[in-house]
C-alpha positions in Angstrom: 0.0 0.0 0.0 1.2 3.4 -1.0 2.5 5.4 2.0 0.6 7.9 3.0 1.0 11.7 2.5 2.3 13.7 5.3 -1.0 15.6 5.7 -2.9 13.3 5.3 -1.2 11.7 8.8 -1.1 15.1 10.4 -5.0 15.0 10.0 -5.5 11.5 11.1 -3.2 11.7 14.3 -4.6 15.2 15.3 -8.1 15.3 14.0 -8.7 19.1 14.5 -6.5 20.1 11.7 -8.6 22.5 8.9 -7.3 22.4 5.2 -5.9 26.3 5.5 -3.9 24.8 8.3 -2.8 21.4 6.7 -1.8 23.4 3.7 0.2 26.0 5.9 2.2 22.7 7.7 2.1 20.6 4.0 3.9 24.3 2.4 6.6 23.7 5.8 7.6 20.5 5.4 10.3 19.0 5.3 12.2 22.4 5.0 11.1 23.7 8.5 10.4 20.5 10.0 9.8 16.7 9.2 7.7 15.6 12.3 4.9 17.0 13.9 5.1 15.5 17.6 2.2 17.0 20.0 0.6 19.8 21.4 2.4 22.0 24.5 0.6 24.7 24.8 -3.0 25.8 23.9 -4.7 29.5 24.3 -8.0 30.9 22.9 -6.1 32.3 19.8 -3.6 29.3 18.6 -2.0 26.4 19.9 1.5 25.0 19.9 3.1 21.9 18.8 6.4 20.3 19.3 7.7 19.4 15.8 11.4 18.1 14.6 13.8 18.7 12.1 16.5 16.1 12.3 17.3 16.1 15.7 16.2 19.5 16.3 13.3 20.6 17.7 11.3 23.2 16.8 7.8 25.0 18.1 4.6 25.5 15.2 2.4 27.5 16.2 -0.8 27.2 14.6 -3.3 30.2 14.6 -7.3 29.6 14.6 -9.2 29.9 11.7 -11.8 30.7 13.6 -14.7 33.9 14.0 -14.2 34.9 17.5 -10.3 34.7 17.2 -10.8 37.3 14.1 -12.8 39.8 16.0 -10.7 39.6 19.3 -7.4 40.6 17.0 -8.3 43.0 14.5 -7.6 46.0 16.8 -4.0 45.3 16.6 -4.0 44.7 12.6 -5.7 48.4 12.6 -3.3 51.6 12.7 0.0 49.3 12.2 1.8 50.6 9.1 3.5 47.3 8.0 -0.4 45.9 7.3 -2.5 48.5 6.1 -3.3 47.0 3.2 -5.0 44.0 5.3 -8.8 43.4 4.3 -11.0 43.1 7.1 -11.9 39.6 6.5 -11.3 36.7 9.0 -9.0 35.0 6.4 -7.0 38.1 6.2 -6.7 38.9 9.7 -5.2 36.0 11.1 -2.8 35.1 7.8 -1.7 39.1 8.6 -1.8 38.5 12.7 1.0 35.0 12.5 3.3 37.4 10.5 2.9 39.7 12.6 4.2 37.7 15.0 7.0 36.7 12.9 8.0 40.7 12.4 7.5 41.3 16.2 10.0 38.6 17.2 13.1 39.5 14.7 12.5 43.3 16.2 12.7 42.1 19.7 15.5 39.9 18.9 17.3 42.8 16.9 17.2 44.8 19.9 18.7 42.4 22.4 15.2 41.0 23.8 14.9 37.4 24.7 12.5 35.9 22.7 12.0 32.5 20.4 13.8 32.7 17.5 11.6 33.1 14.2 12.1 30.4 11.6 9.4 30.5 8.8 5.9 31.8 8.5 3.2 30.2 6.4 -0.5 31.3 6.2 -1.8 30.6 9.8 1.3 28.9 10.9 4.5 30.3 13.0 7.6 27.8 13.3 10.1 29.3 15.8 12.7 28.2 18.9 11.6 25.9 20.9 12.5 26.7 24.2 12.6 23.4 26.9 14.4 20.6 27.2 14.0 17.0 25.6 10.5 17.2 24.9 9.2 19.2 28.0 8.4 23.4 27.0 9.5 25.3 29.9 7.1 26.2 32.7 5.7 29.7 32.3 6.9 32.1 35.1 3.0 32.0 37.2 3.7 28.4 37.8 7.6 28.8 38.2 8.4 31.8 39.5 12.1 33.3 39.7 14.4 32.5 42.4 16.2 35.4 42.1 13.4 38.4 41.2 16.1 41.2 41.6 17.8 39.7 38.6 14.9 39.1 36.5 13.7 42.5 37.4 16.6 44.1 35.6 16.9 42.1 32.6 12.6 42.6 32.3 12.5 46.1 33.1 15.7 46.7 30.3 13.8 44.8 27.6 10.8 47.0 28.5 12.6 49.8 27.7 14.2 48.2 24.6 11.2 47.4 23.2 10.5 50.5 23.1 13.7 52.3 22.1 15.1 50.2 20.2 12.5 47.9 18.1 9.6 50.6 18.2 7.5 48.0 19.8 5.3 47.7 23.2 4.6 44.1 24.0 0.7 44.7 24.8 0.1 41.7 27.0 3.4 41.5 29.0 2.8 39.7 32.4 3.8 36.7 34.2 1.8 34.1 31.6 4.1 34.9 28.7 7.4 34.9 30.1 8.8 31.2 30.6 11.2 30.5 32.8 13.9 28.5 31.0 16.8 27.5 33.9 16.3 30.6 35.9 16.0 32.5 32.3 13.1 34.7 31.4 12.3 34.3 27.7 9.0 36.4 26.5 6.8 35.0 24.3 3.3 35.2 22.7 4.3 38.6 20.8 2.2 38.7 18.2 -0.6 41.6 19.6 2.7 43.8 20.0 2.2 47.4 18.1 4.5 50.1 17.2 5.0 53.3 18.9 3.1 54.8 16.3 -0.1 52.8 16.8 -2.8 54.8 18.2 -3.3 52.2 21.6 0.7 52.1 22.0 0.3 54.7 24.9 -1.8 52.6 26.5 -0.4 49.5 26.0 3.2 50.6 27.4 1.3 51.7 30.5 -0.6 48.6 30.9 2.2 46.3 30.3 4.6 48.8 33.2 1.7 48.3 35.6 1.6 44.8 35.6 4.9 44.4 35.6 6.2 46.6 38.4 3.1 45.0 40.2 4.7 41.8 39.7 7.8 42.3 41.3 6.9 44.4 43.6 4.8 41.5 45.0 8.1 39.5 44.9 9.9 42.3 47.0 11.4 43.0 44.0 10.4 46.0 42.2 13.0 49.4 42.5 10.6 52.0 40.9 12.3 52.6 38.1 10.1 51.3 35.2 7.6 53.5 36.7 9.8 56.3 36.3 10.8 55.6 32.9 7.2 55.6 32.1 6.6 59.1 33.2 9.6 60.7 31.2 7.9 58.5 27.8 4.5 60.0 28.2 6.0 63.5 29.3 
């Protein structure tokens, strides 16, 4: 019996695979990767799956094609210069909000912000770092929280303010959910909502993003103030 074809397993072994998204993975493979393992994370925008390539591992994360997801996201697509030629159609949105993800990560990474590293981009699917051990994704930091806060608070509070200075970008959703902690390393992830100084909810964003962070450590007996002060000299 002829073997079958790759995506054709993918949708047998995970069964909640649409066609956009088996054609994203089938348009990846084998360049980017030439197994897809399991999932390791899920969220009410995409989930992530461990895949390989070789012996490396790599992360694919794989947007919704979905209504709600399209409605929830569009206010980040709007007032962002590198897609304002995005129609406002579900399709679109979400084809638009994984390469936006992809941009968002080479800025940070350009600017000296941890982050995954960005690998390839297809449609509704986002191949990256994967950052774990073996086959276990480090624990995100409100399950494993630092054992040394005053070092994570300066590394955190810097990338704040290099996001912002250097790559143009505010995060948008920066709290202890998406930062993992890898061995005692904070790596930021799920960056796609990021904006650019430029967008019209930037402002608020930066704020937002300062709060909960400087909340944060301060509830770790950590925080020195000065992200808070850095804030008021931006929005001077």
């Amino acid at each position: 019996m002829a073997r079958r074809r790759p995506r054709e397993e993918w949708k047998v072994e995970q069964g909640v695979f649409d066609n956009t998204t088996l054609d994203a993975l089938y348009k990846l493979y084998p360049k980017y990767f030439d197994r897809l393992r399991f999932v390791i994370s899920t969220g009410k925008e995409a989930d992530v799956y461990l895949a390989e390539r070789g012996e490396e591992r790599v992360a694919i994360k794989l947007y919704r094609m979905v209504a709600r997801s399209y409605r929830d996201i569009y206010k980040y697509i709007q007032g962002d210069p590198r897609f304002e030629h995005v129609r406002n159609r579900m399709r679109d949105v979400i084809f638009a909000w994984a390469k936006k993800e992809y941009k968002n990560l080479e800025r940070a990474m350009q600017a000296g912000v941890r982050v995954p590293k960005p690998i390839a981009v297809e449609k509704n699917a986002l191949v990256m770092e994967f950052i774990g051990e073996d086959d276990m994704p480090a624990t995100t930091a409100n399950k494993l929280p630092p054992k040394d806060p005053a070092t994570w608070r300066r590394k955190i509070y810097k990338w704040v303010q290099d996001l912002w200075d250097k790559a143009n970008l505010v995060h948008g959703d920066l709290n202890k959910f998406n930062i993992m902690n890898f061995n005692e390393e904070p790596v930021i992830i799920d960056i796609s909502q990021a904006v650019l100084k430029e967008h019209p909810l930037s402002l608020e964003l930066l704020k937002r993003d300062v709060t909960i962070i400087s909340n944060w450590f301060k509830k770790m007996g950590a925080d020195d103030g000065s992200l808070i002060k850095w804030l008021k000299g931006v929005i001077k």
